[in-house]
N, C-alpha and C positions, 0 to 999 in steps of 0.2 A: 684202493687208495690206501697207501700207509702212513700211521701218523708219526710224525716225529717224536723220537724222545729225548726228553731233556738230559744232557749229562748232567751226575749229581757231583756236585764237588766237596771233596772230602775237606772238610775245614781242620783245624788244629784240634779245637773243640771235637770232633767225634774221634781223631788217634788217641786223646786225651781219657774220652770218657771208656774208650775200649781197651785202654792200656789199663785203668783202675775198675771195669766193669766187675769181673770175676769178685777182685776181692769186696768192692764195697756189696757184693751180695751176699756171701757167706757172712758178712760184719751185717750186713741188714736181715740175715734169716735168724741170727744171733740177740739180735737187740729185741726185734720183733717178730717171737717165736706163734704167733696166732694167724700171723696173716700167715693167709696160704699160698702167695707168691709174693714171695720178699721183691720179686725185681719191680714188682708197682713202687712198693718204697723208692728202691732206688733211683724208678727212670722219674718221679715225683720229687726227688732232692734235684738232680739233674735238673727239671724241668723251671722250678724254681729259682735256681742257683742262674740259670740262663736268660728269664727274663731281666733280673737284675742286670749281669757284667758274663762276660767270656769266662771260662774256666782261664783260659790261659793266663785272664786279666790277675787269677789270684795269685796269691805269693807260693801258699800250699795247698793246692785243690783237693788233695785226700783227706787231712783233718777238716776242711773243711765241709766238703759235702759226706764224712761221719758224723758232726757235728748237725746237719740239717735232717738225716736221717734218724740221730736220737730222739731231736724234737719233732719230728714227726712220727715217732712210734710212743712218745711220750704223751701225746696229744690222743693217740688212736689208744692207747690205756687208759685216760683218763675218760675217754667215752663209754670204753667197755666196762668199767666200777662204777662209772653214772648208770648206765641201764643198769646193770648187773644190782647195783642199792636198786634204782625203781622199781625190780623185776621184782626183788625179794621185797618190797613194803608192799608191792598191789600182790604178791602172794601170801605175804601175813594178814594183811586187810580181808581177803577172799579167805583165809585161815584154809592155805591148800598149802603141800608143798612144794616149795622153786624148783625148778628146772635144775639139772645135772649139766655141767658144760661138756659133755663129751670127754670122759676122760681124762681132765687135767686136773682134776680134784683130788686125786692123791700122788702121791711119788713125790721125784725130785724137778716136776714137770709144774708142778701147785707152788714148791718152795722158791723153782724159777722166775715163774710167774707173777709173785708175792715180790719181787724186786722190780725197783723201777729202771727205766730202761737204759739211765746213764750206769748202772752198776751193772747190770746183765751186758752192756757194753766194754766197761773196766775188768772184769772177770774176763771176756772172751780176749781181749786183748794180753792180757797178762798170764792165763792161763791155756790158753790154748793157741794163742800166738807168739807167745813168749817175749811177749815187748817189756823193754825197762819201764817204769813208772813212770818216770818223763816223759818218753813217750804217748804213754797211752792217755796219760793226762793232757797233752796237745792234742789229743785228737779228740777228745771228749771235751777238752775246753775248761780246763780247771786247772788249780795248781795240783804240782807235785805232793805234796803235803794232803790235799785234800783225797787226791787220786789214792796215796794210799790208805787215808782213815778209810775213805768208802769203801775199798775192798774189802778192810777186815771187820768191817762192819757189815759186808755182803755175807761175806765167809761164817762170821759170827752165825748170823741168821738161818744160813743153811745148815751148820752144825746143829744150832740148836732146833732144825727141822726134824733132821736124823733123830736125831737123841728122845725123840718125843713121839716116832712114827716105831713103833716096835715091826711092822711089818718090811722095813727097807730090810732088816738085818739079817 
């Protein structure tokens, strides 16, 4: 006996989400350089974004599910500095020392890190995707004016990483 299978019918919603899937992954392995598969973030903004309204419902569904992926990697950093304080007060309490994170404790990968996740956002936009500031501040969800204070205020920081880490040079 064979069982019937249901055809699946392709909605607007899945051309939509498979037209921007690629890039909102590379912008999500970007913002949130820890998790080890960015496309949780991503099908997680998707998943969200769909209980609410249809993609199609929105005006601009790319800044907007950018914008659900910041604060959702925003959120998953402020977990890891919560443990990561706990870890280090119950290791001074116990007077051992903390844990090493694997690696991201030095280089340009600690200086990345040390940025919150709407500037590691605004950087990858601006820098390696070459958007105008207008741009990349709608998709981040801020103004133009702020978009640019926060980069070179991102910029700043990592310069003065450099400048302080004698072994990058």
């Amino acid at each position: 006996m064979t069982e019937r299978v249901q055809p699946v019918s392709i909605t607007d919603d899945d051309v939509l989400t498979a037209h921007l899937y690629n890039r909102l992954l590379r912008f999500a392995a970007v913002v949130d350089p820890l998790n080890p598969d960015p496309a949780d973030l991503v099908q997680e903004a998707v998943a969200r974004t769909l209980r609410k309204q249809h993609l199609t419902d929105l005006r601009d569904p790319e800044p907007f599910l950018a914008r659900v992926i910041v604060r959702l990697a925003s959120n998953r950093r402020r977990h890891f500095i919560r443990t990561g304080t706990a870890m280090a007060r119950v290791a001074a309490e116990l007077q051992v020392s903390s844990p090493s994170s694997d690696g991201f404790d030095s280089g340009a990968a600690t200086a990345l890190l040390a940025l919150n996740a709407r500037d590691r956002a605004l950087l990858y936009l601006r820098v390696v995707e070459g958007r105008p500031f207008a741009e990349a501040a709608q998709v981040v969800g801020i103004s133009e004016t702020a978009a640019r204070q926060r980069v070179s205020r991102a910029m700043a920081r990592l310069r003065s990483h450099y400048a302080e880490d004698p072994r990058i040079y």
